[in-house]
DRENTORKOL-3810 file (N, C-alpha, C; in nm, 4 decimals):
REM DRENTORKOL-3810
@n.u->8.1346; n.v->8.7537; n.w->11.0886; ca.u->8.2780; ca.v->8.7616; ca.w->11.1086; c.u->8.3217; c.v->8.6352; c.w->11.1821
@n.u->8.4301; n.v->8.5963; n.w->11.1263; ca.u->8.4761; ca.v->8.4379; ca.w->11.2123; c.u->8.5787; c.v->8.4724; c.w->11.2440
@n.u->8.6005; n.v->8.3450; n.w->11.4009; ca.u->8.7349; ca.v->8.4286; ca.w->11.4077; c.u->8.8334; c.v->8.2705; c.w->11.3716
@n.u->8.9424; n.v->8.2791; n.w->11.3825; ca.u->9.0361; ca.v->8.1829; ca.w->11.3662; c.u->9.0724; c.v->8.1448; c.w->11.4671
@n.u->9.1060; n.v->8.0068; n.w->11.5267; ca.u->9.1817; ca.v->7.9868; ca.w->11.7022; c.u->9.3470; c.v->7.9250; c.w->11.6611
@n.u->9.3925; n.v->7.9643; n.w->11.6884; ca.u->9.4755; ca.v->7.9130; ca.w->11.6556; c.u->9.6255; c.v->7.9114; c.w->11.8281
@n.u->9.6904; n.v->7.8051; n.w->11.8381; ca.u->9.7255; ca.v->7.7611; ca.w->11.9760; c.u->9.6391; c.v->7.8828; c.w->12.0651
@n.u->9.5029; n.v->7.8926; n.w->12.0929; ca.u->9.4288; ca.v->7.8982; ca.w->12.2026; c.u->9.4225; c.v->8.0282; c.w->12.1672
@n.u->9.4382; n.v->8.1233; n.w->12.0864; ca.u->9.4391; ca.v->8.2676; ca.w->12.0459; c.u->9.3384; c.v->8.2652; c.w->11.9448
@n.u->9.2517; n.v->8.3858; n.w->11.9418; ca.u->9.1565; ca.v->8.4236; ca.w->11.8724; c.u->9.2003; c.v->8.5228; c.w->11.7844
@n.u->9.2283; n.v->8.5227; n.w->11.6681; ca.u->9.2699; ca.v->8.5500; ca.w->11.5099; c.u->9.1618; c.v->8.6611; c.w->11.4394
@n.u->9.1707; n.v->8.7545; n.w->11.3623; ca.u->9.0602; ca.v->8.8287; ca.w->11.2919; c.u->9.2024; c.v->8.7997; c.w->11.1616
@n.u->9.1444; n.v->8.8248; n.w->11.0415; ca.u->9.2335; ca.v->8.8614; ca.w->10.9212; c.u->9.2318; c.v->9.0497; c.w->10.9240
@n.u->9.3084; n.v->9.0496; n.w->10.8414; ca.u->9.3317; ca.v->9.1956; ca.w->10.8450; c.u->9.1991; c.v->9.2881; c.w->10.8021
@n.u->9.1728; n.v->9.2063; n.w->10.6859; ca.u->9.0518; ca.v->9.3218; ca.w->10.6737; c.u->8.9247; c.v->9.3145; c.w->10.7786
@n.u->8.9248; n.v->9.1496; n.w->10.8788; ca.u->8.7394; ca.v->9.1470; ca.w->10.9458; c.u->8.8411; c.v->9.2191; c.w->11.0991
@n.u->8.9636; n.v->9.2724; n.w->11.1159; ca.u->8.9874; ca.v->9.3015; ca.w->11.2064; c.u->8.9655; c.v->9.4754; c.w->11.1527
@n.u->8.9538; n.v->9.5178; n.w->11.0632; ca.u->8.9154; ca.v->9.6972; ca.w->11.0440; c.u->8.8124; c.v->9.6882; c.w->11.0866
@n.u->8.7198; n.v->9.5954; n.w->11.0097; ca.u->8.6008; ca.v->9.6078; ca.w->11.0185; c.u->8.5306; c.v->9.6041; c.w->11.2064
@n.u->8.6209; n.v->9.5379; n.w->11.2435; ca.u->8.5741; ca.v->9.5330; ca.w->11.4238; c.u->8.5956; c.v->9.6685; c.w->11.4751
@n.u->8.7143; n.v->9.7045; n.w->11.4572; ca.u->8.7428; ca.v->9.8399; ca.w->11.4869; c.u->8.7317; c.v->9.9854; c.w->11.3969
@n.u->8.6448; n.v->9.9467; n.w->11.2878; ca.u->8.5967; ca.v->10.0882; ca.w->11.2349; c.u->8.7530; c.v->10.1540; c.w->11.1489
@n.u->8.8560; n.v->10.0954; n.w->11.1194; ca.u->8.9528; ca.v->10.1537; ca.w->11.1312; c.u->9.0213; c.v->10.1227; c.w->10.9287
@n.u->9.0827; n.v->10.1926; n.w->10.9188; ca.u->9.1412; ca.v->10.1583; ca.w->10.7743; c.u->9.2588; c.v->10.0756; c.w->10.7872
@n.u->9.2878; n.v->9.9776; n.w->10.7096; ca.u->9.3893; ca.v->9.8609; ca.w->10.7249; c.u->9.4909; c.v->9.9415; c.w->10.7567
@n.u->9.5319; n.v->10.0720; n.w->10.6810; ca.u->9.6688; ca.v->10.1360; ca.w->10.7150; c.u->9.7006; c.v->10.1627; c.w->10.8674
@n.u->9.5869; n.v->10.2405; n.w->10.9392; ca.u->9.5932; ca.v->10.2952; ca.w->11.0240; c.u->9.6379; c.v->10.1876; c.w->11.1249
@n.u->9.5442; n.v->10.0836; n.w->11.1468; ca.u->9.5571; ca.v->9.9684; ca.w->11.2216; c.u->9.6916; c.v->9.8905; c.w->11.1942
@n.u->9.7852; n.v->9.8985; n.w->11.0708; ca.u->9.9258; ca.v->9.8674; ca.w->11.0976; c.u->10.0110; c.v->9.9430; c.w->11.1275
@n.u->9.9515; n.v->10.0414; n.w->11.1433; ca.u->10.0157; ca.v->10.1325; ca.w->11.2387; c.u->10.0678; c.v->10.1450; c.w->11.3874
@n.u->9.9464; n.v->10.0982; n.w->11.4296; ca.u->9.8792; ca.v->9.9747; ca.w->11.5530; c.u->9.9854; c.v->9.8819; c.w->11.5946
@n.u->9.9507; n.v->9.8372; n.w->11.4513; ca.u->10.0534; ca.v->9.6435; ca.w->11.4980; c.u->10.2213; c.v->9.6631; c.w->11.5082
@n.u->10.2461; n.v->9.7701; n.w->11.4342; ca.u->10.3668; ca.v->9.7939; ca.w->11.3615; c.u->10.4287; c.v->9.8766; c.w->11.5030
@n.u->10.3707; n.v->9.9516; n.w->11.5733; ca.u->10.4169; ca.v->10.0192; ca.w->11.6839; c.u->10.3926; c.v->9.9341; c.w->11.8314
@n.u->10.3234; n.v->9.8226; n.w->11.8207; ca.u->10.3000; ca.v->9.7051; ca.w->11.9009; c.u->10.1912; c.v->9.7437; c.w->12.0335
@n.u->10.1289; n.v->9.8321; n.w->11.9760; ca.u->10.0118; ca.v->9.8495; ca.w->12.0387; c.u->9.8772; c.v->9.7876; c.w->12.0763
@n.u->9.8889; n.v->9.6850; n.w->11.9350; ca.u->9.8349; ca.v->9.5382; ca.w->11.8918; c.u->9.9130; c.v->9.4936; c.w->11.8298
@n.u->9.8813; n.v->9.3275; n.w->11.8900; ca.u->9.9864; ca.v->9.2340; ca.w->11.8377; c.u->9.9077; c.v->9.1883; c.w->11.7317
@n.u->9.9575; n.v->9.1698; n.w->11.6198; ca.u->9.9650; ca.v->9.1016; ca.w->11.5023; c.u->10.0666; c.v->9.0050; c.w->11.4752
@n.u->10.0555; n.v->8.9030; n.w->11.3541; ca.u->10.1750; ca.v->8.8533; ca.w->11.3568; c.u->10.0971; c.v->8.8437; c.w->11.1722
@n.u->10.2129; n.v->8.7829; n.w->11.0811; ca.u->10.2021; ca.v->8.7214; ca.w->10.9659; c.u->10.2448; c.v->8.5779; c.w->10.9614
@n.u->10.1463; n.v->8.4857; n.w->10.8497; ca.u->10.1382; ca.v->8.3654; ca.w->10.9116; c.u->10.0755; c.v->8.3506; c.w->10.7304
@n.u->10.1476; n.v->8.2675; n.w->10.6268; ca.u->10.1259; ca.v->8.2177; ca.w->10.5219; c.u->10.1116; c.v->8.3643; c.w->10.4241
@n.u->10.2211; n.v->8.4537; n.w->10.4798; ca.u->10.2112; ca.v->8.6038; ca.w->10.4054; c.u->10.0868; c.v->8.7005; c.w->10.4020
@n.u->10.0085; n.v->8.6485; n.w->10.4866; ca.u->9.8879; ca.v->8.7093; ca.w->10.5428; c.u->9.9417; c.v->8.7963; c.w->10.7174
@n.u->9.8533; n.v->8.8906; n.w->10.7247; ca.u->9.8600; ca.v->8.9761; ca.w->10.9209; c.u->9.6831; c.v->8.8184; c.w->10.9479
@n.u->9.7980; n.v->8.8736; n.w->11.0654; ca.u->9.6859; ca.v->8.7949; ca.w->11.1562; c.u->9.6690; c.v->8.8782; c.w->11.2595
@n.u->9.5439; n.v->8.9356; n.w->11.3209; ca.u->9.5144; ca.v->9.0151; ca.w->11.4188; c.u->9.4405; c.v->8.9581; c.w->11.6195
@n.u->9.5577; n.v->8.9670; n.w->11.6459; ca.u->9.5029; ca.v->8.9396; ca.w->11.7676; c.u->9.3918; c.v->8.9677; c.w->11.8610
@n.u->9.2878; n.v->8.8980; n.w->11.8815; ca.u->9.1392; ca.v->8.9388; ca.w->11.8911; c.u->9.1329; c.v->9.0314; c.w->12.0296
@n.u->9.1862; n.v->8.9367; n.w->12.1264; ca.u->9.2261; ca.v->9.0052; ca.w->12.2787; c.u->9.2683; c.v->9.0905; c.w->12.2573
@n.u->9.3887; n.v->9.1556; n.w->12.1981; ca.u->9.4567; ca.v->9.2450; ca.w->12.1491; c.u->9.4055; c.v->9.3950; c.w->12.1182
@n.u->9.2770; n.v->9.3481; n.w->12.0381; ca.u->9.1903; ca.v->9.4298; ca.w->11.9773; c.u->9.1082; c.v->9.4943; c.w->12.0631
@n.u->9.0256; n.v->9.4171; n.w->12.1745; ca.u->8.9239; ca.v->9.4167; ca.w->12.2891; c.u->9.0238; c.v->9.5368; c.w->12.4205
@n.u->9.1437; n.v->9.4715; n.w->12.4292; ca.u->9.2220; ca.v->9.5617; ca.w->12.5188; c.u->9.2685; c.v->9.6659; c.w->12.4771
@n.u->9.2746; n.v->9.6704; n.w->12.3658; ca.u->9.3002; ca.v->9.8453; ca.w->12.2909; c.u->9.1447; c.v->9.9226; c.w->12.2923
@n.u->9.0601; n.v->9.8598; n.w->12.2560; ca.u->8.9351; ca.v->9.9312; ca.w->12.2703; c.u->8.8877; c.v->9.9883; c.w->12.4152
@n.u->8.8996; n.v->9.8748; n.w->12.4672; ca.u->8.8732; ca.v->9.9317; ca.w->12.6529; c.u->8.9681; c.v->10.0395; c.w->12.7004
@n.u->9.0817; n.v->10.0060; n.w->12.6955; ca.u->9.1791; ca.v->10.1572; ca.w->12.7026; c.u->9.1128; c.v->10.2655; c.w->12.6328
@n.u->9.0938; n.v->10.2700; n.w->12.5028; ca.u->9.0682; ca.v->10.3817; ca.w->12.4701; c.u->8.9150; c.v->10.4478; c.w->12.4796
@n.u->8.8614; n.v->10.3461; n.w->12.5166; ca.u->8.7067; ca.v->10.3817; ca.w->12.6006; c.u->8.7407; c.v->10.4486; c.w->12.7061
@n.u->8.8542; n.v->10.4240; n.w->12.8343; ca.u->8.8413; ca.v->10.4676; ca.w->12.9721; c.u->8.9126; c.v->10.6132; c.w->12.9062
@n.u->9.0015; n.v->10.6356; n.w->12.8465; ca.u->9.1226; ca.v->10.7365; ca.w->12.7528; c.u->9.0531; c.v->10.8286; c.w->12.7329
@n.u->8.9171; n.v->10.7907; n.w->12.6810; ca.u->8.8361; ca.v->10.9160; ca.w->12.6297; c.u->8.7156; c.v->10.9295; c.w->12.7102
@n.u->8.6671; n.v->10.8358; n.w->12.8112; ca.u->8.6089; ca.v->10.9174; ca.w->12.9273; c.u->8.6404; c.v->10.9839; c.w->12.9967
@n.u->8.7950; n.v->10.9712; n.w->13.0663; ca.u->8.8490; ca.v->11.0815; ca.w->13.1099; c.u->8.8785; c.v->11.2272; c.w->13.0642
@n.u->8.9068; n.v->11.2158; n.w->12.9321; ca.u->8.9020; ca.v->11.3290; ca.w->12.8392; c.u->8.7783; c.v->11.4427; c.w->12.8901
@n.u->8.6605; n.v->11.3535; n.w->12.8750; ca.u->8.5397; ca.v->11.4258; ca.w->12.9245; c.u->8.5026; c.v->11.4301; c.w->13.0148
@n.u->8.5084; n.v->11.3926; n.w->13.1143; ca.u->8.5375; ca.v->11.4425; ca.w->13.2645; c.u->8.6245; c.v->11.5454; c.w->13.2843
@n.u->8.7238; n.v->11.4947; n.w->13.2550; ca.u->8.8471; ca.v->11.6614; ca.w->13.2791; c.u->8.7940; c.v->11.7925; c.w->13.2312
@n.u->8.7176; n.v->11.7600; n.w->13.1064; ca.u->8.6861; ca.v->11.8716; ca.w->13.0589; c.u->8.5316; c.v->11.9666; c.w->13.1155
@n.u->8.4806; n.v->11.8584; n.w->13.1669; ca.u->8.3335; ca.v->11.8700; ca.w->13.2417; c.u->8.3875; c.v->11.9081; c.w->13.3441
@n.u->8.5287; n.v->11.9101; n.w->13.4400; ca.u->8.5231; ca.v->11.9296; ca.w->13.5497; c.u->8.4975; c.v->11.8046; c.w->13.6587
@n.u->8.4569; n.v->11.6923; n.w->13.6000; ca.u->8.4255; ca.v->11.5866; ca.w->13.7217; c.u->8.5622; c.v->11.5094; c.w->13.7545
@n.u->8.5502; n.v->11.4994; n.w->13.8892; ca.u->8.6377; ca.v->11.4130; ca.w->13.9368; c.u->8.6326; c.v->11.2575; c.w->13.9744
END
């Protein structure tokens, strides 16, 4: 997977950005489209913001440890 740099931002295309996140192109413009991740289009192509991607994942890593804690009871 490569990524693109473009002014100092790290780029996935739409489809090597599913593929990072396991996710179906729809779902993930779902994502971009509600600005949850930034995307942009750039020569009629999405361009997926890599940081973007990394900070949605970590949220939803801590999102769903808590899930299981609450439910385990731990504080």
């Amino acid at each position: 997977m490569k990524t693109l740099i473009i002014d100092g931002r790290r780029w996935f295309s739409l489809a090597e950005a599913t593929q990072y996140v396991s996710l179906s192109d729809k779902t993930l413009m779902k994502y971009v489209r509600s600005g949850v991740i930034y995307g942009t289009r750039k020569g009629g192509k999405w361009l997926i913001d890599r940081t973007s991607l990394d900070t949605w994942l970590e949220e939803d890593k801590i999102k769903l440890l808590n899930l299981i804690n609450r439910k385990r009871g731990v504080r």
